[in-house]
VOBA-889285 format. One record per atom (N, C-alpha, C, O): residue in one letter; x, y negated, z. Coordinates in steps of 0.05 Angstrom, whole numbers, plus 5000, padded with zeros to 4 digits. Layout:
AXYZ/...
//
This chain:
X083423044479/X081822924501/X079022864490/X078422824467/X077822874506/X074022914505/X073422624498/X074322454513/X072222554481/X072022104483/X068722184489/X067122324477/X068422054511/X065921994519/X063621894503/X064121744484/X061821944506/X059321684492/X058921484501/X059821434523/X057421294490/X056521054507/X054721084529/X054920914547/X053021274529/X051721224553/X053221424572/X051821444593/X055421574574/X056221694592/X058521564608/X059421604630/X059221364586/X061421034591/X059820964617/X060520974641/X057120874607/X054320674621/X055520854647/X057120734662/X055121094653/X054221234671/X056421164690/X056021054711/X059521234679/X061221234695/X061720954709/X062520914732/X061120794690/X062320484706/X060320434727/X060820304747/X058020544722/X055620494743/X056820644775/X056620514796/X057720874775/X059020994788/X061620944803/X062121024826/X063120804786/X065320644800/X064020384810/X064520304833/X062420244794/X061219974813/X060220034832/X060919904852/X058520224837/X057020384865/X059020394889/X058820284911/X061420604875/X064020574891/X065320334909/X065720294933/X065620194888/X066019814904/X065019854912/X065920024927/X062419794918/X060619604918/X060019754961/X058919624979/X061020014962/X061120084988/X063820104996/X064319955015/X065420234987/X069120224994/X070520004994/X069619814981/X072419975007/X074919855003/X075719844980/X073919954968/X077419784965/X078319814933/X081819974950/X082820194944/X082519814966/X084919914974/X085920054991/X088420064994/X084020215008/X084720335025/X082520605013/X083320815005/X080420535014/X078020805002/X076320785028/X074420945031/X076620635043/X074720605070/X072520425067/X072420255050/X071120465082/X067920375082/X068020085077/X070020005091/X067019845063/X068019545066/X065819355087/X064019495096/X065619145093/X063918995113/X061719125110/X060419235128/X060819125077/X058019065071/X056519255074/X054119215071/X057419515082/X056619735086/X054819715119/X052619795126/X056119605127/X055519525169/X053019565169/X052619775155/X051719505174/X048919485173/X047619765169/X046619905188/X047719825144/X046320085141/X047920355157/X046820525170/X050920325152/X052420615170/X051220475198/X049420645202/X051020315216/X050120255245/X047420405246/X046620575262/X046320305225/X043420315230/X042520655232/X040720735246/X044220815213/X044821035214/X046121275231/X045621505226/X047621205250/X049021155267/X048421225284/X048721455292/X046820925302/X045920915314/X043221055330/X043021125353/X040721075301/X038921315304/X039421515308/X037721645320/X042521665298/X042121995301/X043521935331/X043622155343/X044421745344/X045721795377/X043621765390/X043221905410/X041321515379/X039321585399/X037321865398/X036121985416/X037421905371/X036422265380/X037722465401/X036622615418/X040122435397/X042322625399/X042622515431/X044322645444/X041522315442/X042722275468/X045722145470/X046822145492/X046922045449/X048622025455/X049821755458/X048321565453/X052521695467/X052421415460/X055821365440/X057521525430/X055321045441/X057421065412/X059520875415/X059020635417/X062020985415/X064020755418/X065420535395/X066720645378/X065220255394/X066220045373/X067919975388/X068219915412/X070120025357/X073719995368/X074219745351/X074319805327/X074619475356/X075419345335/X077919295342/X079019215362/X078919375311/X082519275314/X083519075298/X082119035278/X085318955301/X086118795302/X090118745290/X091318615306/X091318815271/X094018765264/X095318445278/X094718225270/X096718515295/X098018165302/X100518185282/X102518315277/X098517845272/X101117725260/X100717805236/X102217675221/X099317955224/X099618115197/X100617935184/X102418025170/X100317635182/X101317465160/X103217425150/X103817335127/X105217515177/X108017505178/X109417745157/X111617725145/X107817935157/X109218175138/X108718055106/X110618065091/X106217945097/X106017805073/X108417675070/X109717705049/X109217525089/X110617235069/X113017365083/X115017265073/X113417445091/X116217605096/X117017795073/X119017735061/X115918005066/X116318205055/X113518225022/X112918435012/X112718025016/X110117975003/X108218164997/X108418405001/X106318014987/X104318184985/X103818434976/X101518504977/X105118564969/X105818904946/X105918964979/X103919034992/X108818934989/X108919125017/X106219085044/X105519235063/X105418865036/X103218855062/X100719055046/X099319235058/X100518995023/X098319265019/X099519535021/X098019715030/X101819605015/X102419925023/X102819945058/X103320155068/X102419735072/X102919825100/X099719805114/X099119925135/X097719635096/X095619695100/X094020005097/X092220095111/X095420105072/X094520385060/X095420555081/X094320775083/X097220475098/X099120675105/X097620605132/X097920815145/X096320435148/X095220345172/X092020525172/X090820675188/X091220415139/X087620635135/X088220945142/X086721085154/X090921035131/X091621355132/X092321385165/X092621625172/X092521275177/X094021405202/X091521365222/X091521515241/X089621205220/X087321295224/X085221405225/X083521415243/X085321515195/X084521795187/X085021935193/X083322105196/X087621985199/X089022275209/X088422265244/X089122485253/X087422095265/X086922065283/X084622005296/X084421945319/X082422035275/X079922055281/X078122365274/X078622535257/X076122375293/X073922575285/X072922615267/X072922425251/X071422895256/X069122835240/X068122615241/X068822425227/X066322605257/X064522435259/X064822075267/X063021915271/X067922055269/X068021755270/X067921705240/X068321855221/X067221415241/X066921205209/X068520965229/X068420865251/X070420955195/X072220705204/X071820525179/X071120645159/X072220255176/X070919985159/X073219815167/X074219745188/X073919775131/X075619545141/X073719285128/X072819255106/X073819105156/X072118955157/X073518655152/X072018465151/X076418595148/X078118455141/X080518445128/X080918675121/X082718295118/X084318295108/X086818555131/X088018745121/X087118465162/X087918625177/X086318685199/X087418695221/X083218755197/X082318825215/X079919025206/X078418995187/X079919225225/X078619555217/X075919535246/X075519425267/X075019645235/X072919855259/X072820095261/X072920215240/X072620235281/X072020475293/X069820605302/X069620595327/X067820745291/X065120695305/X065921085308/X067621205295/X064421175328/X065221375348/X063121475366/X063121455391/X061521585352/X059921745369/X060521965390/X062222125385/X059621975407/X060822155432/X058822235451/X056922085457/X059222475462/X057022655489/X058622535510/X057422515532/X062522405507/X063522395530/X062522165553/X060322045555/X064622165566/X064321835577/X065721655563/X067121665542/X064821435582/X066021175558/X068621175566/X069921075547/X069921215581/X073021355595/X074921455569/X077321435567/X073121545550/X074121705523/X074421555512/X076721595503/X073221245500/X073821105484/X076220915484/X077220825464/X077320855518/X079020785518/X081420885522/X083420755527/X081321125519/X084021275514/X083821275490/X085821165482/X082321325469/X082021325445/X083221155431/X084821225413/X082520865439/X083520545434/X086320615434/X087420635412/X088520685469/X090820675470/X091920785455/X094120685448/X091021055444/X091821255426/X092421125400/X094621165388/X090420965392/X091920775367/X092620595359/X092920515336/X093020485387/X095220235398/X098320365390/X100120245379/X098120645399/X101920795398/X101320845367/X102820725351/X100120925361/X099821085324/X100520855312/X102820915305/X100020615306/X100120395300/X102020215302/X102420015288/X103620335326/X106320135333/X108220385314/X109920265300/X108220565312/X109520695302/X110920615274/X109320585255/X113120575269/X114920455243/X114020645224/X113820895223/X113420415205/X114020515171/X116520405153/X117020155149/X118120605143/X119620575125/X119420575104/X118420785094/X120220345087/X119720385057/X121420425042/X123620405052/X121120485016/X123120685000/X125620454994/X127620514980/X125220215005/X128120065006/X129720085019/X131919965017/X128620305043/X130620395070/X129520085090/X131020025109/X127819975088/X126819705104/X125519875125/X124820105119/X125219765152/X123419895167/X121919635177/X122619395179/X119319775183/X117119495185/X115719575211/X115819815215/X114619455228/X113719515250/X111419355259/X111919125264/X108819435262/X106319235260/X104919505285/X104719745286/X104319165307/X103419265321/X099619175331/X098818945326/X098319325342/X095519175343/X094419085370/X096019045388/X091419035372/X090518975397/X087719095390/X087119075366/X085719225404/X084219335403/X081119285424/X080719445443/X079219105419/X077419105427/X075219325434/X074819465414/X073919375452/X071319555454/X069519485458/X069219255465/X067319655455/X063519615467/X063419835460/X064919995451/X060519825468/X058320165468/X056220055467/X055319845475/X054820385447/X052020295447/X050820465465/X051820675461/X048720505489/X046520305482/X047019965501/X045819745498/X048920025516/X049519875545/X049819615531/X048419435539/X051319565509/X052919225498/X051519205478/X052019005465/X049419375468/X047619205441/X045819405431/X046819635432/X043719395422/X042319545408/X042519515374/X040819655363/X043819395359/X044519305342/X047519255331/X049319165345/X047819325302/X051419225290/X051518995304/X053118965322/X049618795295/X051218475302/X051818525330/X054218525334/X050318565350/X050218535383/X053518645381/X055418505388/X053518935370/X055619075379/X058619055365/X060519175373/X058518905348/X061118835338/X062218555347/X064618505348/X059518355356/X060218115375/X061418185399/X063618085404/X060618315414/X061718495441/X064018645441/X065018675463/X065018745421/X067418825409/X069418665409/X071618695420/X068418385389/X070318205376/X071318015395/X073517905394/X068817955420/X069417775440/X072517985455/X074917925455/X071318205466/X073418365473/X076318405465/X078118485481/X076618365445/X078418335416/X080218135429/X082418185439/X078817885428/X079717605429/X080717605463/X083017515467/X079917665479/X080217605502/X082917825510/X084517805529/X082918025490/X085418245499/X087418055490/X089218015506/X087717895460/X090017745446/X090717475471/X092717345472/X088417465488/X089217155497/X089717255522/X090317065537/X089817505535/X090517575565/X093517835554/X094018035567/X094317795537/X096217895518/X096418195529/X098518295537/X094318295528/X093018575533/X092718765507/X091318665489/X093719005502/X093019085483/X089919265479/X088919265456/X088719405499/X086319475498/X084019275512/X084519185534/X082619235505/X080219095531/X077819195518/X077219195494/X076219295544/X073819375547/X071919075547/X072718905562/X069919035532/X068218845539/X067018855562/X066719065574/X066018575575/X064018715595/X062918375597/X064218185591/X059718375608/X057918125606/X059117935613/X058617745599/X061017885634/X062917635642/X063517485617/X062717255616/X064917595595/X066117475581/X064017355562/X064717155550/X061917425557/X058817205541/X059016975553/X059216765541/X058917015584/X058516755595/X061716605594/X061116375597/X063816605592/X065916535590/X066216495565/X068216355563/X065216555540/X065116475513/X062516295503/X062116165483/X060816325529/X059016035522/X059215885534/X057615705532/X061315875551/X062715665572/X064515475543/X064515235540/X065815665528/X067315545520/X066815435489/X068415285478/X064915515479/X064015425463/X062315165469/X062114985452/X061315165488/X059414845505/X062114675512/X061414445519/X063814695511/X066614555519/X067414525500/X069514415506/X067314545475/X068214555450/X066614355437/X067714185423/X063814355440/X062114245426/X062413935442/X062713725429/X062313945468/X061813705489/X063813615492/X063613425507/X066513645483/X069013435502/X069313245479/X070313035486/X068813265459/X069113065435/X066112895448/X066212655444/X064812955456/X063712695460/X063912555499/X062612405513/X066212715502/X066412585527/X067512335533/X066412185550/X069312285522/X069411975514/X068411785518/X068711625537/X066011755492/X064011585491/X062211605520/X061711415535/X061711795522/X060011865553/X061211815577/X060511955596/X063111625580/X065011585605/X065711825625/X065511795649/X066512045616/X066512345629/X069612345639/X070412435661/X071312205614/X074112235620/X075012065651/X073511905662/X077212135659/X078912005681/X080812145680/X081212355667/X083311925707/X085412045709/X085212025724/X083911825733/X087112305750/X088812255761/X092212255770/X094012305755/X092612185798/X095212085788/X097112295818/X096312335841/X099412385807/X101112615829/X103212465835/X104212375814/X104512385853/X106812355859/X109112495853/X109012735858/X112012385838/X114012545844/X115312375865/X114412155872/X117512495878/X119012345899/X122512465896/X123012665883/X123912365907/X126112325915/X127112685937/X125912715959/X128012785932/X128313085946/X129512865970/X128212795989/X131312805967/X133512805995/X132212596012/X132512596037/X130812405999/X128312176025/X124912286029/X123412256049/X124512376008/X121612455996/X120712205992/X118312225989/X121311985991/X121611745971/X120011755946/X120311955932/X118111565935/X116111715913/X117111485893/X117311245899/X117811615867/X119511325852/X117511565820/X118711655800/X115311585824/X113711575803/X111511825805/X111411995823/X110011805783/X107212095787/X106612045758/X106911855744/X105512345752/X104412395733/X101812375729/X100212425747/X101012285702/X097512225699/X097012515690/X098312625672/X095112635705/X092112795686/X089812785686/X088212725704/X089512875662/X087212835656/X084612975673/X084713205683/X083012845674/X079712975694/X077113035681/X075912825679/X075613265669/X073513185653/X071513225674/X071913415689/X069313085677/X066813155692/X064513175675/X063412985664/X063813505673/X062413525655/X059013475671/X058513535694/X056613335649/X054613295660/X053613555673/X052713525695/X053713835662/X052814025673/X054414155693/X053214205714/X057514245690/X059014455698/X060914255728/X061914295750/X060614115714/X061513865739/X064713775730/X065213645710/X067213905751/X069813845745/X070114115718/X069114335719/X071613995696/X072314215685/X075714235680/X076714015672/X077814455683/X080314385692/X082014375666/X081914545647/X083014235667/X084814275643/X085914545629/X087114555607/X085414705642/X087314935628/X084015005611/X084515045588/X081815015615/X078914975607/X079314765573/X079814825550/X078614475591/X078014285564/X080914185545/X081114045525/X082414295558/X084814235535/X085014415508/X085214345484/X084614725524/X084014815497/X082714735477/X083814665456/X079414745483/X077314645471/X077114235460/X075114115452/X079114165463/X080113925459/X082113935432/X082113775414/X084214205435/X084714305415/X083514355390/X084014255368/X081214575398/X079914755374/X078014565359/X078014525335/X076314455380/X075214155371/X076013945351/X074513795338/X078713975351/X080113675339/X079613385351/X079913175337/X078613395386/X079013285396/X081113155406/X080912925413/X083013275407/X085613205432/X086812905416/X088312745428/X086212865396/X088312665374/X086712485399/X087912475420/X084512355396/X084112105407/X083512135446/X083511955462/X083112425450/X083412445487/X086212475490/X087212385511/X087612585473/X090412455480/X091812205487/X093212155506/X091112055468/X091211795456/X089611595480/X090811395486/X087911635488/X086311555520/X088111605536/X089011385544/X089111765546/X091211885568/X092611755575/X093211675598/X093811675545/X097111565540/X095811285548/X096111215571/X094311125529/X094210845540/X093210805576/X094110645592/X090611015580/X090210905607/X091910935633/X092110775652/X093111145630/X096011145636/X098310985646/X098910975670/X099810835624/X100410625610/X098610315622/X100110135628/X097710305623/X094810165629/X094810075664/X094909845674/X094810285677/X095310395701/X097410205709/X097609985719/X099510445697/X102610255712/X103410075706/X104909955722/X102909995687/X103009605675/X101609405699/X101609155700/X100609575715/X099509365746/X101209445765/X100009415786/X104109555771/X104809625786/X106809535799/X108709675792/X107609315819/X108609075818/X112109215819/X114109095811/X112009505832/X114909605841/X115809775820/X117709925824/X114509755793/X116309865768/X116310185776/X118010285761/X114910425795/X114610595791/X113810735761/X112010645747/X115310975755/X115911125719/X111811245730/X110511255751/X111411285706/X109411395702/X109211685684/X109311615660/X109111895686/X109912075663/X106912215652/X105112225669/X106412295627/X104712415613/X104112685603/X104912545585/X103612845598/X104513105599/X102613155572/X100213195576/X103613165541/X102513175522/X101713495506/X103513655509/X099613565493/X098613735478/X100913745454/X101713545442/X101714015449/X103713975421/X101613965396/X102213905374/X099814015402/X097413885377/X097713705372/X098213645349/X097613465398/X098213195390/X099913175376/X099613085353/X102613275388/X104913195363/X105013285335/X106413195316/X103613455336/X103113635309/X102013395296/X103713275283/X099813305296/X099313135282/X099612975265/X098112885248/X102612935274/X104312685247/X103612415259/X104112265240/X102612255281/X102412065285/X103311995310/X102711765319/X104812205328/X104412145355/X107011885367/X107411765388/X108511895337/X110211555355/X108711395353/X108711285375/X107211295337/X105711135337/X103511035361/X103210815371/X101911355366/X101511285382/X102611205408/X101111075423/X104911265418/X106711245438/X107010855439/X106610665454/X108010905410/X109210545407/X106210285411/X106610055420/X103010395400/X101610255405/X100510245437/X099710035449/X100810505450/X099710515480/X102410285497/X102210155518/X104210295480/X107310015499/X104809815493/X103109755510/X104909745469/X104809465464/X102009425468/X101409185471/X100109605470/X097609445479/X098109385514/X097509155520/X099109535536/X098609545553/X101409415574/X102109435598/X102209305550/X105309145564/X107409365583/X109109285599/X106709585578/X109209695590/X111309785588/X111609985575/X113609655603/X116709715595/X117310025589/X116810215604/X118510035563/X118310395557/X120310485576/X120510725571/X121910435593/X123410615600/X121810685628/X122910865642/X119710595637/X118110765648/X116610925645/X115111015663/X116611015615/X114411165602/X115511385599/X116911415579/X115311595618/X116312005602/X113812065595/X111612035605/X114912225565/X113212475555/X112912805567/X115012935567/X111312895574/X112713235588/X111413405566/X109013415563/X113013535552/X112913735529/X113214025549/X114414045570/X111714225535/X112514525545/X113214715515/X112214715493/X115214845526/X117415075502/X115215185483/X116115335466/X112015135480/X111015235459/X111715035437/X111715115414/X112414755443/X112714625419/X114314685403/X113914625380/X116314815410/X118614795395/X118815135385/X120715185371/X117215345391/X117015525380/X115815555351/X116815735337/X114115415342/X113215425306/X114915265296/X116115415282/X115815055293/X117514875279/X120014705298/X119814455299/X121314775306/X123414655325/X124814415308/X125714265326/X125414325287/X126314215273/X124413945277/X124913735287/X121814035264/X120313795266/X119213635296/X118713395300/X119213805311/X118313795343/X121813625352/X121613445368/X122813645348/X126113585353/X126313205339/X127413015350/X124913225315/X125212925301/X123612785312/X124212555318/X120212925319/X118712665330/X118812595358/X118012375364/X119812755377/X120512705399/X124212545402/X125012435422/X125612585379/X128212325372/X126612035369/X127511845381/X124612025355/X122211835346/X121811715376/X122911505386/X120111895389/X119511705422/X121811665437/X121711495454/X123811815434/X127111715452/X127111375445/X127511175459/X126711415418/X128611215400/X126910875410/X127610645406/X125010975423/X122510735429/X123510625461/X122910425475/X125410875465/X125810715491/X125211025521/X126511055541/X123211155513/X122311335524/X123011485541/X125311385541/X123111615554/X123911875562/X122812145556/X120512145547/X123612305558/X122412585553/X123612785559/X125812855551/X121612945579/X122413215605/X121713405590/X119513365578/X122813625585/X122013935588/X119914005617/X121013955638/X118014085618/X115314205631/X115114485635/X114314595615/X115714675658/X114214895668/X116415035655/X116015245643/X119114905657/X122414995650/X121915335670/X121115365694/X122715545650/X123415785650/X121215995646/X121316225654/X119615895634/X116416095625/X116316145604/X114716315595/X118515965583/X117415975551/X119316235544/X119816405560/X120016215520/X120416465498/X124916365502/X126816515498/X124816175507/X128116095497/X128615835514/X129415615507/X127915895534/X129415605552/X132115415535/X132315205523/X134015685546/X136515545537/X136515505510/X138115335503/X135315605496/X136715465466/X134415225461/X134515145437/X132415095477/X130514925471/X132314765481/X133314625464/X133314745507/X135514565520/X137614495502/X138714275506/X138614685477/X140314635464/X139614495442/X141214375427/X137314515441/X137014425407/X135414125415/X134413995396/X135214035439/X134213715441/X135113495468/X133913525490/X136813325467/X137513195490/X134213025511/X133112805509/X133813255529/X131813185550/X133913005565/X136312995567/X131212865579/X132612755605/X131512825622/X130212615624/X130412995644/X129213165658/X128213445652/X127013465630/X128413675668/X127513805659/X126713955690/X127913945712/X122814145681/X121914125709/X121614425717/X121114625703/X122214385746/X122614775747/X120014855752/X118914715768/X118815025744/X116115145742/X114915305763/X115415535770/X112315085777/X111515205807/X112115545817/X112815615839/X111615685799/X111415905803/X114216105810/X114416345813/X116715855810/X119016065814/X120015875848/X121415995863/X119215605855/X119415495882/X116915615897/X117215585921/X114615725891/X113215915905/X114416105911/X113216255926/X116516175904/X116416445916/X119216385927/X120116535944/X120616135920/X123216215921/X124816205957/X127116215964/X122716185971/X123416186005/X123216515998/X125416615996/X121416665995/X121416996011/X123117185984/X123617425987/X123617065965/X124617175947/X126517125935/X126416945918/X128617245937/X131017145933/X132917115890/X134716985879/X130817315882/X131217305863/X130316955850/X131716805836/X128016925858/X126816675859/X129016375866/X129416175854/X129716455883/X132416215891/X134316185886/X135415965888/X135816475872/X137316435852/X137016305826/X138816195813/X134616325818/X133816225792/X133215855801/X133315715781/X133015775814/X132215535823/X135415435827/X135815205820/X137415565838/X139715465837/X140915445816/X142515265810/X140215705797/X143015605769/X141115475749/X141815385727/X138615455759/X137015175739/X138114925755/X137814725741/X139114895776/X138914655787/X142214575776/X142514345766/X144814775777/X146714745763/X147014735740/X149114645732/X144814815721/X144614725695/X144214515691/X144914425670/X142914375710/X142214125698/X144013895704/X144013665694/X146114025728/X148113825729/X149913885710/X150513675699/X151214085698/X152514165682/X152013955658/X153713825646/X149513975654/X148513735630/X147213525632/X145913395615/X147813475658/X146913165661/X144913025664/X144812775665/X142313225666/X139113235666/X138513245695/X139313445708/X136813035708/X135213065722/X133313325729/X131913445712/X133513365750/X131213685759/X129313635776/X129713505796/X127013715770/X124913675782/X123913915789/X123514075771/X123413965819/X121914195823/X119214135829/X118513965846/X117214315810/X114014355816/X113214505835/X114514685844/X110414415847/X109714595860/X110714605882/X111714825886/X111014395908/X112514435929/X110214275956/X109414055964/X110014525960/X107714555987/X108914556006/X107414466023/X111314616015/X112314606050/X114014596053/X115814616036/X114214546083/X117014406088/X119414626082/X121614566073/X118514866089/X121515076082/X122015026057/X124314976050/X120215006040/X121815026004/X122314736003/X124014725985/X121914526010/X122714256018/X125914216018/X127514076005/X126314476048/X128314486061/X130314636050/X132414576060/X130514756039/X131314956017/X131914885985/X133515015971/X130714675977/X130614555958/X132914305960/X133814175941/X133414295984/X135614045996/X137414115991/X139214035975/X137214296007/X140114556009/X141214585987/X143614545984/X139914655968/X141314735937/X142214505918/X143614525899/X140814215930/X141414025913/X139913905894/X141013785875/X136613935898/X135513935874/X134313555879/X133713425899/X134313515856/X134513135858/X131813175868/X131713235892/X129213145854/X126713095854/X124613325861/X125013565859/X122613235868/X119913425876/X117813305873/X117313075881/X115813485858/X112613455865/X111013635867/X111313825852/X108513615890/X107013805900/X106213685920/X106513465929/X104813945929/X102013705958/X103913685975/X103013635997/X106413695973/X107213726004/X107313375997/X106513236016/X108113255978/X107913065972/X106312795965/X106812555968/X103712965952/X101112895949/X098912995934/X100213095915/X097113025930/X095913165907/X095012935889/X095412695891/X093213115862/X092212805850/X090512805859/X089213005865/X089712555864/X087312305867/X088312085838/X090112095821/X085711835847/X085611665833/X087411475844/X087911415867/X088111395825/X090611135826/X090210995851/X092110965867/X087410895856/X087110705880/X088110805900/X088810635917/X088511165907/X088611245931/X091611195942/X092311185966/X093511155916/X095911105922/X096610785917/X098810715910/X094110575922/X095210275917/X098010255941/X100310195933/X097510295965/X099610235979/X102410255969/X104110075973/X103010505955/X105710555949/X106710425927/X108910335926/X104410425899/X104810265877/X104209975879/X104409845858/X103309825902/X103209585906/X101409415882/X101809165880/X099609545864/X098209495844/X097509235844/X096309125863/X098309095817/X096808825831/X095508735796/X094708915781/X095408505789/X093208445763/X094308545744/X096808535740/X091908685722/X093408935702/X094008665677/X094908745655/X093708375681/X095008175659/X097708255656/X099408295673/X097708265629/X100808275623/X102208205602/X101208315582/X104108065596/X104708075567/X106108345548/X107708515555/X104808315521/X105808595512/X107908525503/X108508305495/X109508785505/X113008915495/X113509005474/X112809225467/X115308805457/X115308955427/X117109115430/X118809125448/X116709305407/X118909565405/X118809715383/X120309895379/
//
């Protein structure tokens, strides 16, 4: 073998640093740092050429899961094996960048329409779902989500056009879509929600928060023997903003610990003036409970605001108990143990009804507006409302149906047996005052309740 010289050493390592310094090390594909100049490159010969150019950003869900499942050795050969099957499914003239640990680009010049890019996308949505086997006889299965844009329409620029991509990206994972086309709506819907992100942490202080309050009632009198608090933000600019809005962003924020924590006492607060002992229920963020503090908070909102806990329900929904069921299972034994109650919420939408039912003694559990909407003209619908309603006698749980606008599903809801209801047919929310008559509200003095 030939032994090099030193300066032909010099030469080569200069050559492999060069290498880095644009590739991947592990796949052989273009790396972030490259962006800029291939766009810029790119981009000029389409605007000579007339043409325009499609950005595919993809996206592996979950990749993390194949690491700590199968460790890191196999998540890099299924990466190698994800850069190759893209290769084999692109043009000349596409350039692909892996721009993350599981996430690639596609950049794609084309005479076609933009019609082409998103068959393109779907095309390696299937390539992608496609199983790899490894020489253990294991089979692994990783599937993606795929954002778009174009140039010149979504950006004259990498940054413009990989933001327009990435927003796209994000909005396919959260409308659990596997392709999505960008389009200008979603800027304004991502600066909606970034101003909601930044502003609800200081809503608080700025007296923005309120509640209001829903009636449940009695099915067989329509009798109202309690209501749930929610929460109201009024934003200075956007005006009402709805919860399915600032909860998130109350989330991402690291807000929710103490707008939670508001909820619960004013809440609490509320029905501690209510001379006829009507339940009050809450409907909590599993962030909150994530947190590690939320008996606490449960046990300080009793005792500042003197209210007897057995009027106090928590309403949890089946995402809690999907990441850690074990721990979601102990701190909600924690608020039983205070006296509490605590309902299952928007019962038959999650991932495992029945085994959430199994793995925690609720004392209510609520049937989810969307199956008593339909369940007068749809019969599949009413069946499901009946053997939820026998489940719950079977186990001894109170049933509550959501969402009950009229008198037929009223009437129908009788019929089958179902204890409880709420919905406008009953009342909507307003503020507490609007219902003094029924809660007979009288001075919020009270003495506090140890527990």
């Amino acid at each position: 073998m030939t032994e090099l010289s030193g300066s032909e050493c010099e030469h080569e390592l200069i050559v492999r640093l060069s290498q880095l310094a644009i590739c991947d090390p592990l796949t052989g594909l273009h790396n972030r740092g490259t962006l800029k100049e291939l766009f810029a490159r790119i981009l000029e010969q389409a605007t000579t050429d007339g043409q325009t150019v499609g950005i595919l950003y993809i996206d592996l869900d979950d990749f993390r899961a194949v690491n700590k499942l199968h460790g890191q050795a196999v998540g890099d050969v299924i990466i190698s094996r994800i850069a190759n099957r893209l290769r084999a499914i692109s043009s000349d003239t596409d350039t692909i960048v892996r721009t993350g640990g599981d996430e690639f680009l596609l950049i794609s010049p084309s005479d076609k329409p933009d019609c082409e890019f998103s068959a393109k996308a779907h095309h390696i949505v299937d390539t992608l779902r496609e199983p790899h086997v490894l020489e253990n006889g294991k089979t692994i299965r990783v599937t993606a989500c795929v954002g778009t844009a174009h140039f010149p329409i979504h950006g004259a620029d990498h940054e413009e056009l990989i933001a327009a991509a990435e927003l796209a990206l994000h909005h396919a994972k959260k409308i659990g879509d596997e392709v999505t086309a960008f389009s200008p709506e979603m800027l304004n819907t991502e600066h909606r929600r970034l101003i909601f992100e930044h502003d609800v942490s200081l809503s608080l202080e700025r007296g923005e928060l309120s509640l209001a309050f829903q009636p449940q009632a009695e099915a067989s009198t329509s009798a109202i023997s309690g209501f749930e608090a929610l929460a109201r933000w009024q934003h200075p600019d956007f005006g009402p903003v709805s919860p399915a809005d600032f909860i998130p962003a109350a989330e991402a924020s690291g807000a929710i610990g103490a707008i939670g924590a508001y909820v619960l006492r004013e809440a609490c607060h509320e029905a501690s003036s209510w001379k006829n002992g009507l339940r009050i229920a809450v409907n909590v963020s599993p962030v909150q409970i994530e947190r590690g503090d939320f008996v606490q908070v449960v046990r300080n909102a009793l005792i500042e605001t003197g209210l007897a806990p057995e009027r106090l329900e928590i309403e949890v929904t089946e995402s809690l108990f999907i990441q850690n069921l074990a721990y979601a299972s102990k701190v909600l034994t924690g608020v039983k143990d205070l006296g509490v109650s605590v309902a299952l919420d928007d019962f038959g939408t999650g991932y495992s009804s029945l085994g959430t039912l199994r793995a925690f003694p609720f004392d209510r559990i609520k049937i989810d507006r969307s199956f008593v909407f339909d369940m007068v003209r749809n019969s599949n619908a009413a069946a499901i409302v009946d053997s939820v309603l026998g489940l719950g006698r079977a186990m001894g749980l109170t049933v509550v149906a959501e969402g009950v606008e009229t008198e037929e599903q009223l009437k129908l809801l009788r019929t089958l047996g179902c204890q409880q209801i709420q919905g406008y047919l009953i009342g909507k929310p307003m503020p507490a005052g609007h219902y003094a008559a029924v809660t007979g509200k009288v001075s919020n003095h009270t003495s506090p309740v140890m527990v």
